[in-house]
C-alpha positions as CSV (number, residue, x, y, z in Angstrom):
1,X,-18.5,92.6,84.7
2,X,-16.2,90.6,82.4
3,X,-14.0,87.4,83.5
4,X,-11.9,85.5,81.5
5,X,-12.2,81.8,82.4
6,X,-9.4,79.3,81.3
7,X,-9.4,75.5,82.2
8,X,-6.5,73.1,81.1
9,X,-7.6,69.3,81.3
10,X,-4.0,67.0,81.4
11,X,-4.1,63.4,81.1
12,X,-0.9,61.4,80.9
13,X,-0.9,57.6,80.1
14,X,1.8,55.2,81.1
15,X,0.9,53.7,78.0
16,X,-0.1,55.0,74.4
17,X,-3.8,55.1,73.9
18,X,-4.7,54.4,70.4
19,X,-8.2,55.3,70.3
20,X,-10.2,58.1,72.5
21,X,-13.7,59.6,72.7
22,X,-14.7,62.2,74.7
23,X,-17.8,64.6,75.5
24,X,-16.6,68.0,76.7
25,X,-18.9,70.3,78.7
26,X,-16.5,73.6,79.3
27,X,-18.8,76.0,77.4
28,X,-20.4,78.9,79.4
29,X,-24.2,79.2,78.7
30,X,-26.2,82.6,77.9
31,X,-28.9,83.1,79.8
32,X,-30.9,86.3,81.5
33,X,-27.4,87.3,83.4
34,X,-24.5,85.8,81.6
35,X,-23.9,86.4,78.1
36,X,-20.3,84.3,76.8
37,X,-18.5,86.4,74.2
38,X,-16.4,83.8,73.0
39,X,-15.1,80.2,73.7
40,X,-12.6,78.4,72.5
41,X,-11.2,74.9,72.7
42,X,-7.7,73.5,71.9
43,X,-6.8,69.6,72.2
44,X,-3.7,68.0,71.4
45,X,-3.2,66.3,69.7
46,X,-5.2,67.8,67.5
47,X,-8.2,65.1,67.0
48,X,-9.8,63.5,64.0
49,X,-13.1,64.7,64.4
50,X,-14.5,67.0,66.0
51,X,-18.2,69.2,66.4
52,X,-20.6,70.9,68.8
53,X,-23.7,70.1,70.0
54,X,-26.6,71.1,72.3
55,X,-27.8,68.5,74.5
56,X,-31.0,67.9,76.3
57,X,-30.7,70.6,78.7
58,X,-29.7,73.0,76.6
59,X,-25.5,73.0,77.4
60,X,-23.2,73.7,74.5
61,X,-21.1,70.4,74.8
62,X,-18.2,69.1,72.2
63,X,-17.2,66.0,70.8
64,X,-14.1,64.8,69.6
65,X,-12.1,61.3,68.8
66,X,-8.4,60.4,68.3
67,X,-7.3,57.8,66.4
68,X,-3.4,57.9,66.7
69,X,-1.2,56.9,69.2
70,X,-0.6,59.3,71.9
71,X,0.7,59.2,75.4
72,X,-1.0,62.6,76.5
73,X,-4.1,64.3,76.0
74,X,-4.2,68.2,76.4
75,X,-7.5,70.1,76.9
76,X,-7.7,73.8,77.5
77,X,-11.0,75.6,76.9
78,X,-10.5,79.8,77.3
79,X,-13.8,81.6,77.6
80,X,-14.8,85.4,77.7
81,X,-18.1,85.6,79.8
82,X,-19.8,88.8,80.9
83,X,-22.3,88.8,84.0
84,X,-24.6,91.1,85.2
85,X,-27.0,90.3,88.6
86,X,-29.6,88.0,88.7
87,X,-32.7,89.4,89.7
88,X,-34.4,86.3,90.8
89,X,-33.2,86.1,94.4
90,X,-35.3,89.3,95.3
91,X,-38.0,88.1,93.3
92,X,-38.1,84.9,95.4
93,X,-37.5,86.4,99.1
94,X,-40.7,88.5,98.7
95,X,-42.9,85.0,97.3
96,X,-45.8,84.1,99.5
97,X,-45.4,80.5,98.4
98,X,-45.2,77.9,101.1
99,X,-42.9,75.1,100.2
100,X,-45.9,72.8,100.7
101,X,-48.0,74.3,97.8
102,X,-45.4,73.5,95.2
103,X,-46.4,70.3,94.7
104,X,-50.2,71.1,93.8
105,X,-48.5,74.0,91.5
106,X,-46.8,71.1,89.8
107,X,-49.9,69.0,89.3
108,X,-52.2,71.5,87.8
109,X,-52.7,71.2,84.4
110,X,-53.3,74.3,83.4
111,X,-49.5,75.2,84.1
112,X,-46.5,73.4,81.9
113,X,-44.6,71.9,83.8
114,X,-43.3,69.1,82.2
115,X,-39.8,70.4,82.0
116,X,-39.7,71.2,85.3
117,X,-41.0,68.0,87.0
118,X,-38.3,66.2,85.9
119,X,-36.0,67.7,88.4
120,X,-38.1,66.3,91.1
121,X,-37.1,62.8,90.3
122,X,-34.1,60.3,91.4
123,X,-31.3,60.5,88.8
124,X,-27.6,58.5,88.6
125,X,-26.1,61.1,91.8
126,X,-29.9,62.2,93.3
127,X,-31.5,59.4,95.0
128,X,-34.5,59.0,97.4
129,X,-33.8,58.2,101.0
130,X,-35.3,57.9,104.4
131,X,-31.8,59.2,106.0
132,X,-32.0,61.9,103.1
133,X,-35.6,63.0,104.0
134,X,-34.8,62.9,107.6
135,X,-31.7,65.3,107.6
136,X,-33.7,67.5,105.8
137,X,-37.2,67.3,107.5
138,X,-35.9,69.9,110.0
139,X,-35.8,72.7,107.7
140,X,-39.5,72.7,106.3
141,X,-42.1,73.3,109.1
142,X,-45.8,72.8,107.5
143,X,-46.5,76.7,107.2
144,X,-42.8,77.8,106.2
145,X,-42.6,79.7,102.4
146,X,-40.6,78.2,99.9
147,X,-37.7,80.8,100.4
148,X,-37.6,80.3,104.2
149,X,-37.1,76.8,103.9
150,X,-34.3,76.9,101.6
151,X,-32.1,79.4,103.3
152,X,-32.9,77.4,106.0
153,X,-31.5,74.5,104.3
154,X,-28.6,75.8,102.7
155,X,-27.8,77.1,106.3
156,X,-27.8,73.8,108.1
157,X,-25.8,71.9,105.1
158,X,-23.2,75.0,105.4
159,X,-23.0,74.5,109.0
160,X,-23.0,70.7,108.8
161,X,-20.6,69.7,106.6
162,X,-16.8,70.3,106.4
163,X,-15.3,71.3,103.3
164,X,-12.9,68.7,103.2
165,X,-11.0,68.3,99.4
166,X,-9.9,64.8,98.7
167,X,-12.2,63.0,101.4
168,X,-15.0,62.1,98.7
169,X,-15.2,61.2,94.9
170,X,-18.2,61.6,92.7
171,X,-19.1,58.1,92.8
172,X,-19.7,58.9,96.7
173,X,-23.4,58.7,98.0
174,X,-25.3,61.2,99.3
175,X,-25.9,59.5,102.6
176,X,-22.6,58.7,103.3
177,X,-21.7,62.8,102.8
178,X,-24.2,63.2,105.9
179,X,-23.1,60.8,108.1
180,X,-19.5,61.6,107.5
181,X,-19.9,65.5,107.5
182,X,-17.4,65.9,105.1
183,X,-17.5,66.7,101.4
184,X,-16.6,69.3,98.1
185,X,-18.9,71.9,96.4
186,X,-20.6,68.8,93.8
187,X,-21.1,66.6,97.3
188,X,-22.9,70.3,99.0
189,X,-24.9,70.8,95.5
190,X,-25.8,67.0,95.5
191,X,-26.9,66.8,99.3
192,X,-28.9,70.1,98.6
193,X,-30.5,69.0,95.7
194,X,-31.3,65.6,97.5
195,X,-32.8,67.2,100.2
196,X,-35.4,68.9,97.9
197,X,-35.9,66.4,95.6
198,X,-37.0,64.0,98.9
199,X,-39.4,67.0,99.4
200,X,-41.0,66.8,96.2
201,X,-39.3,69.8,94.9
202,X,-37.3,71.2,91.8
203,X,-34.0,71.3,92.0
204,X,-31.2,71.4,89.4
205,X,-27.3,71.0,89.3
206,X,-25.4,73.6,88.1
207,X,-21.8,73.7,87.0
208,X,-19.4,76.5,86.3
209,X,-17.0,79.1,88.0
210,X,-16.7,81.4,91.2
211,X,-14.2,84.2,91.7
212,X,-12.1,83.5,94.4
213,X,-9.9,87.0,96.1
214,X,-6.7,86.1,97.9
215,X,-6.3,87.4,101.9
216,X,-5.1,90.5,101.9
217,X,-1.1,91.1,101.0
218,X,-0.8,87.8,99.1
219,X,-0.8,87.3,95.3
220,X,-3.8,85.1,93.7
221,X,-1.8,82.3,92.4
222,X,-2.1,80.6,88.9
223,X,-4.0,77.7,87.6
224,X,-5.5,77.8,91.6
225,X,-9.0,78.2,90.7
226,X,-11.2,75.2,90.1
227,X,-14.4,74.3,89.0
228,X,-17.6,75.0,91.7
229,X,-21.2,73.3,91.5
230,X,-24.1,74.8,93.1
231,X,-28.3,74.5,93.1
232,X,-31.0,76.1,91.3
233,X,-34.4,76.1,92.7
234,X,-37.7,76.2,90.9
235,X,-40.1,79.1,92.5
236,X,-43.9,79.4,91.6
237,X,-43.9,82.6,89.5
238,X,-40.5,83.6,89.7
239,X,-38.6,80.5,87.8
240,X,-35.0,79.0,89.0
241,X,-33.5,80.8,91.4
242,X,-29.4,79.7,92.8
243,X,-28.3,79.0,95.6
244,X,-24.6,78.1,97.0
245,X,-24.9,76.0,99.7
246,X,-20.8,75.5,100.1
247,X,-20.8,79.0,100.2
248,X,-24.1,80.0,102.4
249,X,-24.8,82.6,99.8
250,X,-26.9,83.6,96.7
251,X,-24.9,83.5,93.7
252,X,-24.4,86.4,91.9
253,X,-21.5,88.0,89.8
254,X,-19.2,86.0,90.9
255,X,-20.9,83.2,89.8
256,X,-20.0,81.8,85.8
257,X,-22.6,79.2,85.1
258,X,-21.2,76.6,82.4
259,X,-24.2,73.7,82.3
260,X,-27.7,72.9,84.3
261,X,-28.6,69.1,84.4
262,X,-29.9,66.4,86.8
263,X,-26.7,66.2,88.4
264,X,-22.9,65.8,88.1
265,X,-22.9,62.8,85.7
266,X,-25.1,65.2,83.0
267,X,-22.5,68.0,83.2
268,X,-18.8,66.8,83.7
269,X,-16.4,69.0,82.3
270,X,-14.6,66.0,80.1
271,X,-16.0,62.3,80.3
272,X,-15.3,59.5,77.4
273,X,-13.5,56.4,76.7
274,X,-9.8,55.0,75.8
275,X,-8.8,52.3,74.4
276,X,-5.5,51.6,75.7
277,X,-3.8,49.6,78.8
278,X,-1.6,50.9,82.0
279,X,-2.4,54.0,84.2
280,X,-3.1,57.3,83.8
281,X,-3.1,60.8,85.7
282,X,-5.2,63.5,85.8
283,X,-4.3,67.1,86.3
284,X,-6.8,70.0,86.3
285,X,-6.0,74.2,86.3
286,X,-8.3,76.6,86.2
287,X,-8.2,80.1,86.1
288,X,-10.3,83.0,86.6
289,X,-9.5,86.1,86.2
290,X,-11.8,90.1,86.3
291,X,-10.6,91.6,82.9
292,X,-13.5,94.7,83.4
């Protein structure tokens, strides 16, 4: 299945910025089920300098600076991404592994693990938290498999918190998503992956797309999409297997993954610096559309 994924990035300064540097993270990743035919970006104004990179965690990201005036800064990044179903899910449902175990898995040194232990720690979004721990204590029983226990989870974030746009910001904690009950798809992700994490388990951010169908008789609308964050899990013998806990469902081919980091602050679409004075605005469209 082919999409075609396109996502315009609009600043607008009440002032002209002289200087800009930025860190993009808009290119979709190849992996087992997704393969991106081609990506391209497009700033204007067209900047001074510009090149890619592969990071830590393996993301494609771009950098770029500006050194002329300007009073608005255009990004658009159009990919072509092909996807195919991810096997891991059944893989995962049929493991013996109680959640329990993971943690001895971990620690045995005849398995490497080292890049997988880091997702068990605290990063800049993921803390560690009594009030975390106890939200999620519910949803692992001592003799529960890993799988149970994180359907389980997803289930009672998906029930517990309203999908409320506009209520939080990034920069809003983790504990304050569960006491308020309200939150987007990065605060679901980053409650999920908290959860874990306070469990002594895996658990990674991942960025991207999702497919969205209009009701029935109505028209899908342009530049309506947006940008989605959801969890992968680590599974003894099976790897990282996703889960969408805004959703309450197993991601599939709907599913376009961009980047996989610690969290939100290791994969924002556009981040960087301007040197300039006044106020700015921010206006995001994202598309995406089947094309096969």
């Amino acid at each position: 299945m082919r999409y075609k994924v396109s996502h315009v990035t609009e600043y607008k300064y009440q002032d002209a910025v002289g200087l800009c540097h930025n860190r993009l993270c808009l290119t979709p990743r190849n992996n087992s089920h997704q393969v991106c035919q081609s990506s391209d970006i497009r700033i204007v104004p067209h900047p001074d300098e510009f090149n890619y990179r592969t990071d830590f965690f393996g993301n494609t990201v771009a950098f770029f600076s500006s050194y002329r005036e300007h009073d608005t800064l255009q990004v658009t990044a159009v990919s072509s991404v092909d996807l195919s179903g991810r096997s891991e899910a059944d893989q995962a449902a049929n493991s013996p592994v109680l959640w329990k175990d993971v943690g001895n898995f971990l620690n045995q040194e005849s398995n490497d693990t080292t890049d997988v232990f880091q997702y068990t720690l605290p990063s800049q979004y993921i803390p560690h938290s009594p009030a975390i721990r106890d939200f999620a204590k519910s949803c692992f029983p001592e003799n529960v498999t890993l799988w149970a226990a994180c359907n389980a989870l997803m289930q009672k974030i998906f029930k517990s918190i309203e999908f409320k746009p506009g209520f939080t910001t990034i920069n809003t904690p983790v504990e304050d998503v569960i006491r308020d009950k309200k939150g987007v798809c990065q605060d679901f992700a980053h409650l999920m992956i908290s959860c874990l994490r306070n469990m002594g388990l895996p658990a990674k951010y991942v960025s991207g797309y999702i497919e969205t169908i209009p009701a029935a008789g109505t028209k899908k609308l342009t530049g309506t999409d947006a940008s989605h964050a959801w969890v992968s899990i680590f599974f003894p013998a099976v790897g990282w297997v996703e889960f969408d806990p805004t959703n309450c469902l197993l991601p599939s081919n709907k599913h376009i993954t961009v980047a996989y980091g610690r969290d939100y602050h290791d994969v924002a679409p556009l981040k960087g610096i301007v040197f300039g004075s006044g106020k700015q605005s921010l206006s995001v469209k994202v598309d995406v559309v089947r094309v096969d």
